[in-house]
C-alpha positions as CSV (number, residue, x, y, z in Angstrom):
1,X,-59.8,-17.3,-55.8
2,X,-58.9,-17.7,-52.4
3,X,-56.5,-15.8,-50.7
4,X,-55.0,-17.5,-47.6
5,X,-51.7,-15.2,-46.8
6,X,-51.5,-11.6,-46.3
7,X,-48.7,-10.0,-44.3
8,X,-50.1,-6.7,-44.5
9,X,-53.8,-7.5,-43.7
10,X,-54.4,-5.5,-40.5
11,X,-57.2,-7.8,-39.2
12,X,-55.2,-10.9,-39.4
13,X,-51.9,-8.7,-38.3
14,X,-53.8,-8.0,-35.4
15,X,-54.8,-11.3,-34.2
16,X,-51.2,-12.5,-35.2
17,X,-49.9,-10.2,-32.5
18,X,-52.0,-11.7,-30.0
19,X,-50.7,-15.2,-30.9
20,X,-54.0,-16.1,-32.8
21,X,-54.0,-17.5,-36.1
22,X,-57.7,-17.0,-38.0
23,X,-59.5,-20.1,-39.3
24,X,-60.7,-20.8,-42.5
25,X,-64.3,-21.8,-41.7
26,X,-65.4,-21.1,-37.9
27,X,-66.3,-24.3,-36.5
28,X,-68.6,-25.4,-33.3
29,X,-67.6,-28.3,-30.7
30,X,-63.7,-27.1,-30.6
31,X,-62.5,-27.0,-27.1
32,X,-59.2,-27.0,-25.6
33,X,-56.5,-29.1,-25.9
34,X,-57.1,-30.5,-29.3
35,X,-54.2,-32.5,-30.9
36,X,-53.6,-31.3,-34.4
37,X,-51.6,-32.3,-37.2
38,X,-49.6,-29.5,-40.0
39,X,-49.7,-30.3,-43.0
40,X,-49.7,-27.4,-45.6
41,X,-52.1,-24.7,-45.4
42,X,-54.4,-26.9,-43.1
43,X,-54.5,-28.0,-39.8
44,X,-55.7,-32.1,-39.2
45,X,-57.3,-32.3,-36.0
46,X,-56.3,-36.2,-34.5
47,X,-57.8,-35.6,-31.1
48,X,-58.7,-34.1,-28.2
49,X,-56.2,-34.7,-25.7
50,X,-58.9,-35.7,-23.0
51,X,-59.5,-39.0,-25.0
52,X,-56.2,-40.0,-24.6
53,X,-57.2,-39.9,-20.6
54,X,-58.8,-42.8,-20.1
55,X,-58.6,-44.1,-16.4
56,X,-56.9,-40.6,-15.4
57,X,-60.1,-38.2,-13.8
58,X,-57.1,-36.5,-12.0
59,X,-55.6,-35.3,-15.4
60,X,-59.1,-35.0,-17.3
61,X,-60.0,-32.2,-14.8
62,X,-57.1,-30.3,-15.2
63,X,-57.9,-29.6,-18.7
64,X,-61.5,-28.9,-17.7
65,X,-62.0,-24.6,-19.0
66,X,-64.6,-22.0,-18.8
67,X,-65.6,-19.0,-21.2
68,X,-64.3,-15.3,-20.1
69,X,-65.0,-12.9,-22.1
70,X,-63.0,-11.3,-24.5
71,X,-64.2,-7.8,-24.2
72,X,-60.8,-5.7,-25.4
73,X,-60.4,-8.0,-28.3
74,X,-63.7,-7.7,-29.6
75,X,-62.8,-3.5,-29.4
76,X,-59.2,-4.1,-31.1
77,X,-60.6,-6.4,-33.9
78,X,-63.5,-4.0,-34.8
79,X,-60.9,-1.3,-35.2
80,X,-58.9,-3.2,-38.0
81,X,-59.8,-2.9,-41.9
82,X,-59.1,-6.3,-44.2
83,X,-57.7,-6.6,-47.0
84,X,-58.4,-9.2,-50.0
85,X,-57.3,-12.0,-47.8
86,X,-60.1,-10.9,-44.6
87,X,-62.3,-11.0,-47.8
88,X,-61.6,-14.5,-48.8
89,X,-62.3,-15.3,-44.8
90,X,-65.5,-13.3,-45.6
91,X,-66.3,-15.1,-48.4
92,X,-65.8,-18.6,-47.7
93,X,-68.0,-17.9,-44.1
94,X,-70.9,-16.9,-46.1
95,X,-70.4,-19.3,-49.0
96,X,-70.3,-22.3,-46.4
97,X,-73.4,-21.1,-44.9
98,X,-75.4,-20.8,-48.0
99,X,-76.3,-17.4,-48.5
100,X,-77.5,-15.4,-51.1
101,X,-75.7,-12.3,-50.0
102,X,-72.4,-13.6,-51.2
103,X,-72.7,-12.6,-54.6
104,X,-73.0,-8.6,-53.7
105,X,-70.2,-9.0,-51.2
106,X,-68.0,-10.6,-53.5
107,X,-68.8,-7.8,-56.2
108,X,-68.5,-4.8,-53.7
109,X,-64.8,-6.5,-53.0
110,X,-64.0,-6.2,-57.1
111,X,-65.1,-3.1,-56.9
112,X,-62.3,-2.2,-54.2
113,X,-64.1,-1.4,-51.7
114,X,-62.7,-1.9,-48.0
115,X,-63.8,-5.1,-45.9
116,X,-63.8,-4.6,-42.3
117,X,-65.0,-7.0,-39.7
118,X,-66.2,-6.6,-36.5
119,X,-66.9,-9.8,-33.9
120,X,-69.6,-9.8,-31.2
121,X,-69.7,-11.5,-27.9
122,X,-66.9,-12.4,-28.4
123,X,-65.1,-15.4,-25.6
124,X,-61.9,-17.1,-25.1
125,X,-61.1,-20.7,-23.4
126,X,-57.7,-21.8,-22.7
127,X,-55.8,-24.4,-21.2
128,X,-52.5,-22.9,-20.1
129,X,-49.5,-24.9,-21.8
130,X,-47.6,-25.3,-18.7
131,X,-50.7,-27.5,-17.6
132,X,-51.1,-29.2,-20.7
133,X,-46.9,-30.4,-20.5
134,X,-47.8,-32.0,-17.3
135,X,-50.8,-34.2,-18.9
136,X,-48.7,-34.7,-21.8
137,X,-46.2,-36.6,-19.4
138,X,-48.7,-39.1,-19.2
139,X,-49.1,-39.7,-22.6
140,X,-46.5,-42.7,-24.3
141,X,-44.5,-40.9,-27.4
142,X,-45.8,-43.2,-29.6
143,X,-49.4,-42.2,-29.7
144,X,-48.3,-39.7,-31.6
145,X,-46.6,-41.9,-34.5
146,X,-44.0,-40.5,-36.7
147,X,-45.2,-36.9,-37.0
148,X,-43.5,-36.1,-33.7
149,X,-40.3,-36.9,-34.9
150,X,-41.3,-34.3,-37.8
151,X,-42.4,-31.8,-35.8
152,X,-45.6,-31.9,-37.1
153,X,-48.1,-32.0,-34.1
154,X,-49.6,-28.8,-32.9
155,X,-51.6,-28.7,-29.7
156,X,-54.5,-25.8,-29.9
157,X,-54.5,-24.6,-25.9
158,X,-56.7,-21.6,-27.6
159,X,-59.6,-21.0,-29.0
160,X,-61.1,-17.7,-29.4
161,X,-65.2,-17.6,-30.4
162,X,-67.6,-15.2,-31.6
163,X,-71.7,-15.6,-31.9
164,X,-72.0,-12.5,-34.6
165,X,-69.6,-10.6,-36.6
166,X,-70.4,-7.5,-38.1
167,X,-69.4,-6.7,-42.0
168,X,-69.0,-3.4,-43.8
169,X,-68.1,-3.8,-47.5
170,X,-67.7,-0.3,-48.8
171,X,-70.9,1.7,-49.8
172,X,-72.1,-0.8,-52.0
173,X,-73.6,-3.6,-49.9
174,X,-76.6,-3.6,-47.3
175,X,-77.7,-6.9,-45.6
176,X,-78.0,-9.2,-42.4
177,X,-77.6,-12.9,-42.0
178,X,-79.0,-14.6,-38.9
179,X,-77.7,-18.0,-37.7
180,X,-78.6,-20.5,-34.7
181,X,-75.7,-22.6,-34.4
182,X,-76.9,-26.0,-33.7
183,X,-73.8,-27.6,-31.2
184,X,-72.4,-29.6,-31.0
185,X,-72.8,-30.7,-34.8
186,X,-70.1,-29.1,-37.3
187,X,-71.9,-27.4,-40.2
188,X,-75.9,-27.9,-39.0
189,X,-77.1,-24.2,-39.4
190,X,-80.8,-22.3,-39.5
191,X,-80.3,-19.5,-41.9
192,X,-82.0,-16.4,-42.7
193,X,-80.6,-13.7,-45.2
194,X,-81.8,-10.5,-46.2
195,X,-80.2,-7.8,-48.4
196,X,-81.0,-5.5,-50.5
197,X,-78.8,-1.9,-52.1
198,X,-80.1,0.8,-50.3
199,X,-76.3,2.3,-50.0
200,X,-75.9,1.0,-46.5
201,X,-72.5,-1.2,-45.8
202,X,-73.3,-3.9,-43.1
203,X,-73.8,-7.9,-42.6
204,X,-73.9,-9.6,-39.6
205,X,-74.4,-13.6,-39.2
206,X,-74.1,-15.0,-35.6
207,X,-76.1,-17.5,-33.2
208,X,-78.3,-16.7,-30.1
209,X,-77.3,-16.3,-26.9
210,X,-78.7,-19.7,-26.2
211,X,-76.3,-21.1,-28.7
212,X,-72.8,-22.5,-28.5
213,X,-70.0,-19.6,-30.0
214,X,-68.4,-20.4,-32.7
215,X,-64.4,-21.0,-32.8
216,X,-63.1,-18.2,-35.4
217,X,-58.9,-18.2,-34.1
218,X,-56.7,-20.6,-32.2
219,X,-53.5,-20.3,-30.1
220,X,-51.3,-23.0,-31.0
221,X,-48.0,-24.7,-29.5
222,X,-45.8,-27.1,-31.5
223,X,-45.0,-30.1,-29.2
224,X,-41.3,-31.6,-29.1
225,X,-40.0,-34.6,-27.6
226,X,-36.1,-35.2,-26.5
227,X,-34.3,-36.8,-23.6
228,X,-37.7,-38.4,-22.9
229,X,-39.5,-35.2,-22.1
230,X,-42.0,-33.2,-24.0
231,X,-41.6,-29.8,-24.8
232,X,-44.4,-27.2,-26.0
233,X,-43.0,-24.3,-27.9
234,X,-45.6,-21.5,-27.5
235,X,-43.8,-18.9,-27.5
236,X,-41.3,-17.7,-30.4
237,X,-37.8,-15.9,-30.7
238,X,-37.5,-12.1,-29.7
239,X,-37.0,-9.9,-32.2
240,X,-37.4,-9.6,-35.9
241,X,-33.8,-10.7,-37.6
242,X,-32.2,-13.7,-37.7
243,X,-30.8,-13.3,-34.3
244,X,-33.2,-12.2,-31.6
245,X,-32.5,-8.7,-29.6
246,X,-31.2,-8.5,-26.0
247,X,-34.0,-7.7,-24.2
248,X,-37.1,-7.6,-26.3
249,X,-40.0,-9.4,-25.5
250,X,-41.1,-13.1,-26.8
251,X,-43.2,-13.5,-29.9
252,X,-46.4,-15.6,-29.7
253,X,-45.5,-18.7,-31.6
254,X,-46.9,-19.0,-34.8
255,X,-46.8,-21.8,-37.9
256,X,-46.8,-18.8,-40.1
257,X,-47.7,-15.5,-39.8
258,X,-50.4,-13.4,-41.8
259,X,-51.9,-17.1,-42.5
260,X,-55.6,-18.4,-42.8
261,X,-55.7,-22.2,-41.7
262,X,-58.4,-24.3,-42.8
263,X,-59.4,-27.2,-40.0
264,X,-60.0,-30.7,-41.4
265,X,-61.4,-33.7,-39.2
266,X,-59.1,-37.1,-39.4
267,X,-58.8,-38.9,-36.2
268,X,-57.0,-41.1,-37.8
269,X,-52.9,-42.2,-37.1
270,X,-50.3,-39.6,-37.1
C-alpha cells in the first residue's frame, strides 16, 4: 500500500516548510519553469514554458538557470526521521529502479523500524516567479485552455535535486544501490545492488558526479488570470486559522501539505 499523505512525517514536514513538496518518483530532464496541470494526487506536466517562446530569445534567456548548491538543506533533511509515508517514497524509488533490496526494506518497515533519509549533493535551480509573471505576459490566455479558469495550472519555478541519498531502516537492513543516471532520458538507469544482514542499517542509490541530478521536490505557484493579467500565487496566507495573524510571516504556497505528488508526462491540451 502506498502512503501518499502524512502530516506528521518530519521529512516531508520539513521540506513543506521550505515550500517543497516531495515527488513520487525522482525524475531526470526537469528544469524550471515547467507548466503543470493538478489533478488529484498527480501533477500533469503540459510543458515547459520555454516552448511556448518561439521567436522571443529575449524571454527564453530570462528563464535561462544554473545549479547552486543546496548545502544547509542537505544538513536539515539528514536530520529528519520518516514515517510510513517517507517509506512509501522509499519504496516506490527502489521498486522503480529494479532492485532486489526492496524486499528487506519493505520488511524492516513492518517490523517498525524507523526510516530516515539522508540526500547527497544535493542542488537547487530556480526561476524567480516575479520573472516568470513577466514571460507569462507574453503568453495568450488561451494556451492554457479551460484549466485556467479552474485553477488548475501550476508552474514549478523549483526544483530541488540530489545524485545519492542515504537510507537507514532500523537495525535490520544493510545494503548499497549504485545508479548512473543516463539524462536526459526519464527512467534509463545502470544498476548495481548489494545487500546482505550483517546488522548494519544503510542504502544509498545515486548517479556520478558526471551525471545529471535527479529532481526529488519542486516549488510550485498556482497561476491566475483576471482583468487581463496573470497572477502567480507562490506564497500562501499567514498564520494557521482561518483568518491569518497581524504580522506573521507568509506561508510557502502549497497544493497540499504533508503530500507526495506523483509527475505524469501529457503534453497534451489543458
Amino acid at each position: 500500500m502506498t502512503f501518499r499523505r502524512d502530516l506528521k512525517d518530519e521529512f516531508i514536514k520539513y521540506l513543506n516548510s521550505k515550500g517543497y513538496m516531495p515527488i513520487l518518483v525522482p525524475r531526470v530532464g526537469l528544469l524550471p519553469p515547467t507548466i503543470y496541470r493538478l489533478e488529484g494526487e498527480r501533477y500533469i506536466r503540459q510543458a515547459d514554458l520555454v516552448a511556448w517562446l518561439e521567436g522571443r530569445p529575449d524571454l527564453k534567456a530570462l528563464l535561462k538557470t544554473t545549479p547552486r548548491d543546496a548545502t544547509d538543506l542537505t544538513k536539515q533533511m539528514a536530520a529528519k526521521k520518516g514515517g510510513k509515508t517517507s517509506f512509501s517514497l522509499l519504496d516506490k524509488i527502489i521498486s522503480f529502479f529494479g532492485s532486489a533490496v526492496a524486499p528487506k526494506l519493505e520488511a524492516a518497515a513492518d517490523a517498525g523500524d524507523d526510516v530516515k533519509f539522508s540526500f547527497k549533493d544535493c542542488q537547487v535551480r530556480e526561476v524567480v516567479p516575479d520573472t516568470v509573471i513577466t514571460v507569462l505576459n507574453a503568453v495568450p490566455s488561451k494556451k492554457f485552455g479551460a484549466a485556467l479558469n479552474a485553477k488548475k495550472v501550476h508552474i514549478a519555478c523549483e526544483y530541488l535535486y540530489a545524485r545519492q541519498v542515504e537510507i537507514s531502516v532500523g537495525k535490520t537492513f544493510t545494503g548499497s544501490i549504485n545508479l548512473g543516471v543516463d539524462a536526459p532520458g526519464v527512467g534509463r538507469f545502470d544498476a548495481e545492488a548489494h545487500a546482505n544482514s550483517t546488522g548494519g542499517e544503510s542504502a544509498s542509490y545515486g548517479s556520478d558526479g558526471s551525471k545529471d541530478p535527479v529532481a526529488i521536490a519542486f516549488r510550485v505557484a498556482r497561476v491566475t488570470f483576471e482583468n487581463k493579467k496573470y497572477e502567480l500565487e507562490w506564497d500562501g496566507p499567514p498564520g494557521t486559522g482561518l483568518l491569518p495573524r497581524q504580522g506573521a510571516p507568509k506561508k510557502p504556497y502549497l497544493s497540499l501539505t504533508g503530500q507526495i505528488y506523483e509527475v505524469a508526462d501529457d503534453f497534451g491540451a489543458l
